[in-house]
N, C-alpha and C positions, 0 to 999 in steps of 0.2 A: 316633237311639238308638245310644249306642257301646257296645259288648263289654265285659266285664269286664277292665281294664287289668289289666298287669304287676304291679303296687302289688297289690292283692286277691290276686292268687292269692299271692305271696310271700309277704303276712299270712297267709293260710291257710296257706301249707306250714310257715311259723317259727313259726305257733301249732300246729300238728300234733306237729311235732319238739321245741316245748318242752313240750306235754301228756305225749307219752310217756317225755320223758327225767325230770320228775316224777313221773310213773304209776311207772317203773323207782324211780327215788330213796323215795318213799313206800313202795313193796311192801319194799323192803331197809331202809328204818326200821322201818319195822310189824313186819317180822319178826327184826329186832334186838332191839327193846322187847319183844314177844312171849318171844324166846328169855331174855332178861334177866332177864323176871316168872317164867318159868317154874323157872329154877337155883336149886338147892338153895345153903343158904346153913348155912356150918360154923362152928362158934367155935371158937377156939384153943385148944384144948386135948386131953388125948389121948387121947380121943374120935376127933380128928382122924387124929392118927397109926394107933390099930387100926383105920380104917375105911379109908383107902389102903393098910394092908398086908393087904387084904382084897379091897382092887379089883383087878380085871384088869388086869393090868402094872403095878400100885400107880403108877394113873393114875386124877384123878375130870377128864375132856375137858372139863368146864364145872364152877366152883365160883365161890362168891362168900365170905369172908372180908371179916372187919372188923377192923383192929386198929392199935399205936400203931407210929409209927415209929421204928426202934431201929437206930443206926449200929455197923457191925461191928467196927468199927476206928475208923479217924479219921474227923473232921466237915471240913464246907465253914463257915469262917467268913466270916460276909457282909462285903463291902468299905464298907460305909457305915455300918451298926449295929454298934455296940458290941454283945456277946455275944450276938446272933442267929446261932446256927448252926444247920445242915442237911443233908442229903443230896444235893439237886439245887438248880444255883445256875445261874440263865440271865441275862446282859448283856447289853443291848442297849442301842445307841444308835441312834436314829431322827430324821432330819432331815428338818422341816417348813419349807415354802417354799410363795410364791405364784408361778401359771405363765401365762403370757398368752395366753389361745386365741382363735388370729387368725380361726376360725369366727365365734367368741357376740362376741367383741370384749370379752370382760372378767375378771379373775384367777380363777384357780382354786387351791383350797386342796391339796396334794400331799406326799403322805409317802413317805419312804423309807427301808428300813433298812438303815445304813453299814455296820456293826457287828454282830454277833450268837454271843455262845461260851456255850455248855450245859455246866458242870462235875455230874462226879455219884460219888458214894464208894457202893460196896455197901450195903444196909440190911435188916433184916428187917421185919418185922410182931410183933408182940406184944401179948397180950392187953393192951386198953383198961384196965385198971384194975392194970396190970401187976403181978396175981399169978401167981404159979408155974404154967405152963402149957407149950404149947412156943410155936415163932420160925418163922414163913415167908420163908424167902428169896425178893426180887422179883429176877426176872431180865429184864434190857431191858427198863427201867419209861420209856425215851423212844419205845419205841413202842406204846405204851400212848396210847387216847384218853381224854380229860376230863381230862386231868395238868392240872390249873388249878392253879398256883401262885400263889405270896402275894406281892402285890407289897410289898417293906422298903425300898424306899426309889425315889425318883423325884424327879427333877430339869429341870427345865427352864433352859438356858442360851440365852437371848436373843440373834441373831447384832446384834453395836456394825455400826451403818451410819453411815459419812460422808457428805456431799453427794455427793462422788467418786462414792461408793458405788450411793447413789440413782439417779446415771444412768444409771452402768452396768446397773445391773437392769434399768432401763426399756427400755433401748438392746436389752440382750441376750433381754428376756421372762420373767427370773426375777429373785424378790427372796424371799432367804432368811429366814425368820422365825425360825428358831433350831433349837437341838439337844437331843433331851431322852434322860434317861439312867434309865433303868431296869433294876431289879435285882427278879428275882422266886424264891424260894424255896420250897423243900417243905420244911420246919422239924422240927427232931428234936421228939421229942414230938408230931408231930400227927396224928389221927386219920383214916383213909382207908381206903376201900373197894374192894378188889381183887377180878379177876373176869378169870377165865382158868382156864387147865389146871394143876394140881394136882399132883405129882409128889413120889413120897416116894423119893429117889435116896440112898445112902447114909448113912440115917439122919438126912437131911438134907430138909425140904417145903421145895420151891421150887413158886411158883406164876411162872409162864412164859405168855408170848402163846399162846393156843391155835391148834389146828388148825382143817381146815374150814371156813374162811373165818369162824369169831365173831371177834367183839371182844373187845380185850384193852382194861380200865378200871382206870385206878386215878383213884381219884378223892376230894377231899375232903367229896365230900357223905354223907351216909348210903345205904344203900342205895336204902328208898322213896322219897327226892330223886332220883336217879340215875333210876331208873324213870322216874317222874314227868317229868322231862328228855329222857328218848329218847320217851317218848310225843308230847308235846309238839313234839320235833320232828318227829316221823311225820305230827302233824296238821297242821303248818305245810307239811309239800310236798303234803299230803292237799288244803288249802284251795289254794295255788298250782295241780295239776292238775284242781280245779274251775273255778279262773280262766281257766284259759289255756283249757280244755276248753269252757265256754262264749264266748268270746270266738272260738275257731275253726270252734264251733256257728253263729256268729251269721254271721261272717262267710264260710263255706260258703253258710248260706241263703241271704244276700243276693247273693251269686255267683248260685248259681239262680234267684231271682228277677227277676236283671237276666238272663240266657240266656233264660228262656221270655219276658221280656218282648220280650225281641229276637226270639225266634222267633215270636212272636204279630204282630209287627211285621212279619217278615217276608211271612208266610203272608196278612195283608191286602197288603201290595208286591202280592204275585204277584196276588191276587182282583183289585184295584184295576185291574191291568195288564191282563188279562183281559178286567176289564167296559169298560177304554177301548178296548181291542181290536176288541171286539163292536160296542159304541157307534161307533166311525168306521168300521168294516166296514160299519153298515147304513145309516150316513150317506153313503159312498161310491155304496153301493146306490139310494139317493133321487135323490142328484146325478149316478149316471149319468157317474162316474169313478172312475180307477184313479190305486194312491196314486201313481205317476210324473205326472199330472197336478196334483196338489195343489201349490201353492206351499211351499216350505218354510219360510215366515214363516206359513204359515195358521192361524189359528184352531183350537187342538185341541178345540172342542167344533162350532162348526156350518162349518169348512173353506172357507169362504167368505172372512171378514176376515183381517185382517192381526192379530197378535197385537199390541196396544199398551198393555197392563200390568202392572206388576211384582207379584208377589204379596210380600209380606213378613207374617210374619218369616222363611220357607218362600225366599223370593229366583227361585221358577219364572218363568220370561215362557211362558205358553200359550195365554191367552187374548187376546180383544178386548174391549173396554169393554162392550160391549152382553151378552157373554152372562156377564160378571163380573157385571152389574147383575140378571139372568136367575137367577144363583146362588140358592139357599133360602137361608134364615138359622137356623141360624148359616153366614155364607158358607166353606166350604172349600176350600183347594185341591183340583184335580181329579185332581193326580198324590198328591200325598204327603197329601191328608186332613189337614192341620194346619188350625188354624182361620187365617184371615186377618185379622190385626190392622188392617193397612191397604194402599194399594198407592199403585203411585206410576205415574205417567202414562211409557210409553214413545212417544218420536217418532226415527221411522225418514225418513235425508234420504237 
């Protein structure tokens, strides 16, 4: 019976370490989502304005707004569309390639980005249906989560391979698939959901990254999408530390269950040991010898023969043929209590 190897407990400990680093990640969704459903949610209008010069430090610390995008000045015009402008413009090129892992023995698909610039022109907020109302200035809307932007346009350039080509890849472990070029925008005119700290600073609302560690959102969905999304993901590390949690459950048990089987194992060793103990102690007694007398080739059941066979699958030499044959059935070894499949004849020259 072997111990619980190395392998088991490391599964247990990186199933331990990844339950609570989930547990951790879910309780800060949950209570992200949680704080989200709970914010008060203002329309643009000025309403808005007499109710931050009303607040304490004409600060609302958590607020959600809805409204259109409206450039203060100048726009970003897109580099590939004709008359697609916007407020934040991000490039990226990303080159995909296959890579040869001398492990598995076989290509792996692999990305990477060469390339990467974020342009962004001041903007406000304005009511959705842009009547007469007021304008929210966003301040530091790239650090801001959910910015999902729009991708206008995207390209794939295929890398030309010669034969030359071909070998080299092979020779070197990489063979480049191509390069693809994407342009994503946050488009004048388009509707988004901000969620942060509130500020009426010089006549001027600016909604800003909050304090307190909330989230700052801007995001193209509607609000109850938005929700709906941080729940969502709250449930998905919610189910991941179920996973991991019984998966370290399991294999904790079965750690235990091989220990007490071991110790169950042992605790007959020691009995076993014991009752042989006793057993040639009164055998000694019969025969009217001490164990310096005994052959050490003797027979460890009647100390008399010479021990001549092998126990398998157990591998002991203890016994002589006569008191193997003597065994009950099912026949056992007499050290280690394995059952005896068969044995094999030992001759001593």
């Amino acid at each position: 019976m072997e111990t619980p190897g190395q392998p088991l407990c490391f599964v247990a400990a990186a199933g331990s370490l990844l339950t609570a680093a989930c547990w951790s990640l879910y309780r800060r969704k949950r209570a992200a989502a949680r704080q989200l459903q709970e914010t008060a949610k203002f329309p643009l209008d000025q309403s808005l304005k007499s109710v931050l010069s009303h607040a304490p430090g004409k600060c609302l610390p958590y607020a959600v707004i809805e409204g259109a995008v409206n450039p203060i000045k100048e726009t970003l015009n897109s580099q590939f569309v004709d008359g697609c402008k916007g407020v934040i413009q991000r490039l990226v090129l990303k080159e995909y390639k296959m890579v040869w892992n001398r492990t598995t023995h076989i290509w792996n698909d692999c990305e990477k980005i060469i390339h990467q610039r974020t342009n962004t022109v001041p903007f406000d907020l304005v009511p959705p249906d842009y009547n007469p109302g007021v304008s929210v200035r966003v301040i530091k809307p790239l650090e801001s989560s959910e910015l999902n932007l729009e991708t206008v346009f995207e390209k794939f350039h295929p890398a030309a391979q010669t034969f030359t080509d071909i070998i080299g890849h092979y020779l070197s472990g990489e063979r480049p698939k191509g390069i693809q070029e994407t342009e994503e925008m946050l488009r004048d005119k388009d509707i988004i959901t901000g969620v942060g700290e509130l500020v009426l600073d010089s006549n001027v609302i600016k909604l800003q990254p909050p304090k307190q560690g909330l989230q700052y959102y801007l995001s193209r969905l509607d609000f109850d999408s938005l929700v709906r999304k941080q729940e969502s993901k709250a449930k998905l590390w919610k189910i991941l530390t179920l996973v991991f949690g019984i998966i370290t459950c399991a294999t904790l048990l079965f750690i235990l269950r091989r220990q007490y089987k071991w110790y169950k194992m042992e605790q007959e060793q020691s009995r076993l040991q014991r009752e042989m103990s006793a057993v040639k102690k009164q055998r000694l007694q019969e025969l009217d010898l001490t164990e310096d007398e005994v052959p050490q080739n003797a027979c460890a059941i009647c100390l008399t023969r010479d021990r001549s066979c092998v126990f398998l699958e157990c591998g002991h030499v203890c016994s002589c043929m006569a008191c193997y044959e003597a065994l009950p059935i099912p026949k056992k070894c007499p050290i280690c209590r394995n059952v005896i499949s068969r044995i094999l004849p030992l001759y001593n020259s």
